[in-house]
N, C-alpha and C positions, 0 to 999 in steps of 0.2 A: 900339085898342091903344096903348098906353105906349110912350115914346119908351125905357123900359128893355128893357121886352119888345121893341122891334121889335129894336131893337140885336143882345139875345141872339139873336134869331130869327135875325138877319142875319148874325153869327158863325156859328151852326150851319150854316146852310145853306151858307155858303164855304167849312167843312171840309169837308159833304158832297164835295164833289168830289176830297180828296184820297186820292190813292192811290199807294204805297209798296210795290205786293204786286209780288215778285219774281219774273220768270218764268223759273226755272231749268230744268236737267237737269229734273227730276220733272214741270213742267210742259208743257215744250213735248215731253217722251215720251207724257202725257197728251193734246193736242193732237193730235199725229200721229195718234195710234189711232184721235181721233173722228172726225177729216176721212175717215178713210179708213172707218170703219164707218157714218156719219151725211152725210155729202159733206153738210150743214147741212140737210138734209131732214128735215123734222119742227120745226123749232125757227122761231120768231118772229122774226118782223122788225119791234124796236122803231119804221120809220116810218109801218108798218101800222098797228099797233095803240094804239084811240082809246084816249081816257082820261076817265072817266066825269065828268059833270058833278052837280051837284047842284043843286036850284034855276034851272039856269044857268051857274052858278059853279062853278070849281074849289077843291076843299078841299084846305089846305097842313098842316102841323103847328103848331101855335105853340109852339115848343121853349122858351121864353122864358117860360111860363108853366107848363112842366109839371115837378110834382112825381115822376112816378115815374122809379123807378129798372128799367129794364127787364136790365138786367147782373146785380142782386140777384134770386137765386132761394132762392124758396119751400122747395123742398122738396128732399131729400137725395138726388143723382144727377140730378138738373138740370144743364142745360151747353149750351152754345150748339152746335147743329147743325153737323157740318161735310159737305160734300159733297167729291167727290174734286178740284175746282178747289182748294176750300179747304185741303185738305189739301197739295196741291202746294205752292201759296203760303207756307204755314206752315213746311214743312220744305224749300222753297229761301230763304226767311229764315233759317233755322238756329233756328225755333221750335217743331221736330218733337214734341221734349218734353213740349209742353205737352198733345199730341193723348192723348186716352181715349179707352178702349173701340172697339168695332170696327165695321164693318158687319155686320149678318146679315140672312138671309133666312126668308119667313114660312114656318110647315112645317103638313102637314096630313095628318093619320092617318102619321106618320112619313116623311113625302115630302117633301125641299125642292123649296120653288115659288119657282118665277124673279121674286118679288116681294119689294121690301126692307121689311124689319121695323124694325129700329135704326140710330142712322145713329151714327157716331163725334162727341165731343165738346169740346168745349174743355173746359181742368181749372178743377175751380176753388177756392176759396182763400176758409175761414171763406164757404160758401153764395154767394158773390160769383165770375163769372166771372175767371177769375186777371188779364185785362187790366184790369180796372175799379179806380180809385184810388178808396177810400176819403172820404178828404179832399176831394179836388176833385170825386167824380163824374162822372170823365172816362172816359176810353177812353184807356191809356197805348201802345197800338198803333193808334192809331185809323184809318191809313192801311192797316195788315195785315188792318183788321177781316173778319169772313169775308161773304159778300155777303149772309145772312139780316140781319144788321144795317145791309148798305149800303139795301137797298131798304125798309124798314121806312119808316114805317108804310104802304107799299101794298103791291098784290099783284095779282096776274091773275086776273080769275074770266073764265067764258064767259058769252053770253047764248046763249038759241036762239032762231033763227032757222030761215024757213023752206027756208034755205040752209045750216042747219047753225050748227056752235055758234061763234062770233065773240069774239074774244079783246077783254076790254078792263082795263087799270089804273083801279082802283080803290083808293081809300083807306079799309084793312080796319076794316071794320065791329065796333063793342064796343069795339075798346079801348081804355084810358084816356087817349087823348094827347088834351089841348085842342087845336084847332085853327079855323084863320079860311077865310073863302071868298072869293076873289079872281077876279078876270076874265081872268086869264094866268096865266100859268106862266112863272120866273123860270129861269136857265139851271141852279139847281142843283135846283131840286125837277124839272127835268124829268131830269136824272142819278139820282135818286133814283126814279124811273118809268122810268129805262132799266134801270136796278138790280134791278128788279124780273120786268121783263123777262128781264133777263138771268138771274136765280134760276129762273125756269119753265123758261129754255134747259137750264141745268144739272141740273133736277131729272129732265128728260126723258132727258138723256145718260148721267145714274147709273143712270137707268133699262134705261137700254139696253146699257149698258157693264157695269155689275156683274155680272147674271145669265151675258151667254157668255163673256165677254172676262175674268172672273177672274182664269185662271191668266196671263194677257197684262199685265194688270197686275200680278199679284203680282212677274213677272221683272222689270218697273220697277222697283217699290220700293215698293207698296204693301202687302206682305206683311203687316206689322205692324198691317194696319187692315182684315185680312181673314179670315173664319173659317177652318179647316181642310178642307182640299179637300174634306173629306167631307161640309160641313157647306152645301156651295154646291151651287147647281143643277148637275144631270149636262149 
């Protein structure tokens, strides 16, 4: 690697770590509800879980070499996932605005099932996530960012075992980011595998939360990001 590329690499990975997200009214309401419906049962414990090796070696991003723009979307009604943490954070920043469309639920032979179909989205601005700067190719909220893009590029898969299915980060397979293989892990690519972690904690608790706790959230203040009571599980 180049002493330009390591540089960039090295910039990136020290933002990695910041964070700016506000834990207002909406989110510590959200909080309350999950401690008390989830008492953290069910959810991962980033010192459990390994983190996959390859070769031997752990694979990092080399941000510093990569060309794509992953904030530029393709295609018309694209927009960065928001789950309801994200949503919190955004509208106790006073960046409620910017949230699209809503959650809904999948339905079959005209029956809603306590299973989520769409998730709400960031807006976005000429096919471009509205935070993404043109010019620089930056992240202009990049501490707000919502946590699909903090743990990027890994993710949690399971393996099975003869004890059941065993949680490990992995760095997701296919996609276009170059990346190196190293013998550790540096204090922020391991933030960016907690991130990750913490994305599968979250998608479990929407999980859990959306389908009975609806109307519990809506008196929060979730209303606006949620279908009409008819439209949700009984």
């Amino acid at each position: 690697m180049s002493l330009l590329h390591f540089l960039g690499l090295t910039s990136y990975l020290n933002m990695s770590i910041t964070d700016s997200r506000k834990k207002g009214s909406l989110s510590k309401k959200l909080n309350r509800l999950a401690q008390a419906v989830l008492a953290n049962e069910g959810l991962l414990n980033p010192a459990s879980v390994k983190i996959k090796k390859n070769n031997g070696s752990f694979e990092i991003p080399d941000c510093g070499t990569c060309e794509d723009r992953c904030c530029v979307h393709k295609k018309r009604g694209e927009g960065i996932l928001l789950s309801l943490r994200d949503i919190a954070a955004l509208v106790d920043s006073g960046l409620g605005d910017f949230i699209i469309k809503q959650f809904t639920f999948k339905k079959k032979k005209g029956k809603v099932l306590p299973e989520i179909d769409q998730m709400p989205r960031l807006q976005s601005k000429d096919g471009n996530c509205i935070f993404y700067d043109e010019q620089s190719g930056l992240c202009t909220q990049y501490g707000l960012r919502p946590i699909i893009c903090r743990r990027f590029p890994y993710e949690v898969a399971y393996n099975n075992t003869k004890s059941g299915e065993v949680p490990i980060v992995r760095f997701i397979s296919g996609v276009p980011c170059p990346k190196n293989s190293i013998s550790y892990y540096g204090e922020s690519v391991r933030q960016m595998v907690n991130d990750a972690i913490e994305d599968e904690n979250i998608s479990f608790e929407d999980e859990e939360l959306l389908p009975g706790y609806h109307e519990e959230l809506r008196k929060m203040g979730f209303g606006p990001y949620l279908p009409n009571p008819e439209e949700c599980p009984p």
